[in-house]
C-alpha positions as CSV (number, residue, x, y, z in Angstrom):
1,X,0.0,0.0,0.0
2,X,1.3,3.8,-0.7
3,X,-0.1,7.0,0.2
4,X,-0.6,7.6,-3.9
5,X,-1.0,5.4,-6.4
6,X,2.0,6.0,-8.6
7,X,3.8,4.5,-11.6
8,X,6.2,3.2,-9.2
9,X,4.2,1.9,-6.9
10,X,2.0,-0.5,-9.6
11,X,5.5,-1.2,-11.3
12,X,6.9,-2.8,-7.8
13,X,3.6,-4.9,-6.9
14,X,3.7,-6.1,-10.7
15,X,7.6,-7.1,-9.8
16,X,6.7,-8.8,-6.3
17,X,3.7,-10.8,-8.2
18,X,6.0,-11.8,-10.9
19,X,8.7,-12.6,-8.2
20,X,6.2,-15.0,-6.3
21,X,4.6,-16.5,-9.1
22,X,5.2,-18.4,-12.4
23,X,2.4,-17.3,-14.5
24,X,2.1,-18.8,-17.8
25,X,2.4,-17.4,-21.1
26,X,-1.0,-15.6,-22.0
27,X,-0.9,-13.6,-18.6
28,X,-3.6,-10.5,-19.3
29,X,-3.3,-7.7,-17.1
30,X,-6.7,-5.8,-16.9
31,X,-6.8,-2.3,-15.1
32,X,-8.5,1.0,-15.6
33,X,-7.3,3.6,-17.9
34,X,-5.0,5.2,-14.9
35,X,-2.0,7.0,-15.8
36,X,0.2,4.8,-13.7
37,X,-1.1,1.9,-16.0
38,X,-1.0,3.6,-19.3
39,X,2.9,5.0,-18.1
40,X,5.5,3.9,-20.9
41,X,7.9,2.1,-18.3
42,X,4.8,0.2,-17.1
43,X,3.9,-0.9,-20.6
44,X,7.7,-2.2,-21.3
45,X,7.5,-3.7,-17.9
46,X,4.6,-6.1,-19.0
47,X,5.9,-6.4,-22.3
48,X,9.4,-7.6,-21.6
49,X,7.0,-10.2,-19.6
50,X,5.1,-11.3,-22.4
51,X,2.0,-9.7,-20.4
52,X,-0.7,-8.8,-22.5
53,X,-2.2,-5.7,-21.5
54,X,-6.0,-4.7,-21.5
55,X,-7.5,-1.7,-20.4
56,X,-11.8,-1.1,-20.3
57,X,-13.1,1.7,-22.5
58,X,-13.9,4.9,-20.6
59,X,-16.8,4.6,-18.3
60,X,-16.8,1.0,-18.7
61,X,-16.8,-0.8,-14.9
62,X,-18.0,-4.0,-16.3
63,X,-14.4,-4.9,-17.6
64,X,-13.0,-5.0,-14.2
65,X,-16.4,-6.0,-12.5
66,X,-14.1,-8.7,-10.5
67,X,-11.7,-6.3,-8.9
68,X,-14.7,-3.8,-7.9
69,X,-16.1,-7.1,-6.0
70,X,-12.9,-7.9,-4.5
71,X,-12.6,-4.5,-3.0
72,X,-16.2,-4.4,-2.1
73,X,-16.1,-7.5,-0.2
74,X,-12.1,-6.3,1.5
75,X,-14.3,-3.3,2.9
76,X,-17.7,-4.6,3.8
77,X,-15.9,-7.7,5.5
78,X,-13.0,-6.4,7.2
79,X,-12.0,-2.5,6.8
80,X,-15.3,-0.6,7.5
81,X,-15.2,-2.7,11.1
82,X,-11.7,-1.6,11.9
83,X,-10.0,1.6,13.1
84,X,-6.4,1.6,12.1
85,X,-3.7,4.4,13.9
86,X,-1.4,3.6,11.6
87,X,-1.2,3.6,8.0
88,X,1.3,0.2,9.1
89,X,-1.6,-1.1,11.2
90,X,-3.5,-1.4,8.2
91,X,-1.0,-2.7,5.1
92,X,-0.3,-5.2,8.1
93,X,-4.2,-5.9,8.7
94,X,-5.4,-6.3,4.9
95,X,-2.2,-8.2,4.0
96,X,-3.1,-11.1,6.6
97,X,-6.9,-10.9,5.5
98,X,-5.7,-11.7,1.9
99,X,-3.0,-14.0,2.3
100,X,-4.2,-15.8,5.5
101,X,-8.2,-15.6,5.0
102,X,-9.1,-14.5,1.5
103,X,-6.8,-16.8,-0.7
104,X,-6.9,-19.6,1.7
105,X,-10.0,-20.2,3.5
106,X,-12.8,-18.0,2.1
107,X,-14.6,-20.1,0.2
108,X,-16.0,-18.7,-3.8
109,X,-18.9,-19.6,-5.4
110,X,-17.9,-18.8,-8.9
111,X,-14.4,-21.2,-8.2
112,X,-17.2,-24.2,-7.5
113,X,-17.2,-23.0,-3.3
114,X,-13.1,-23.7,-3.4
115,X,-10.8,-21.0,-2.2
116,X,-8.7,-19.6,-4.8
117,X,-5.8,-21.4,-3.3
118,X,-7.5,-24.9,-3.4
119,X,-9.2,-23.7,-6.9
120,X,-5.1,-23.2,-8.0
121,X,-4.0,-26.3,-7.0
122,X,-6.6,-28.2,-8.3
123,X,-6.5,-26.7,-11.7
124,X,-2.8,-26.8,-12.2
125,X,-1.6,-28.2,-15.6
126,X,1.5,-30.8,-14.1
């Protein structure tokens, strides 16, 4: 988490994500039509990944209708109930509620009631 949300700061989590995971070629990166996305040195950062990039028409929510639920659901189930003194307090706080909770225990019902991490694992090509 940053205070903004600044070219820098979506290049480094794109490098953390690629650092802890192996995606597979085909990888499409959806976002919004934010600067920080649309930033040459992001572009060439997904491109020397062989990340396509895709980015929703103006106005258009539907295209990232799965990231609006995320955070919906990140609020409604965990930030709204909390009052955090430090900006730390929180990164700390969200971070466990994704990587603890989220990813390995909540269960989906689009991913057939699996977590995502159980949904993974079952679907990985060997």
């Amino acid at each position: 988490m940053g205070v903004r949300l600044t070219v820098d700061l979506a290049e480094r989590a794109l490098t953390m994500a690629l650092a802890n995971r192996t995606p597979t070629a085909g990888l499409l990166h959806h976002s919004d039509r934010g600067s920080q996305y649309a930033a040459t040195s992001d572009q060439q950062l997904l491109a020397t990944h062989g990340i396509t990039t895709s980015m929703s028409r103006t106005g258009n929510c539907w295209d990232n209708a799965c990231v609006e639920s995320f955070f919906g659901t990140l609020k409604r189930e965990l930030v709204y109930h909390r009052h955090y003194a430090t900006r730390e307090d929180a990164t700390q706080d969200i971070f466990e509620y994704i990587e603890v909770f989220y990813n390995r225990k909540r269960r989906h019902s689009t991913l057939g009631y699996d977590s995502p991490a159980e949904y993974e694992a079952r679907t990985a090509v060997a």
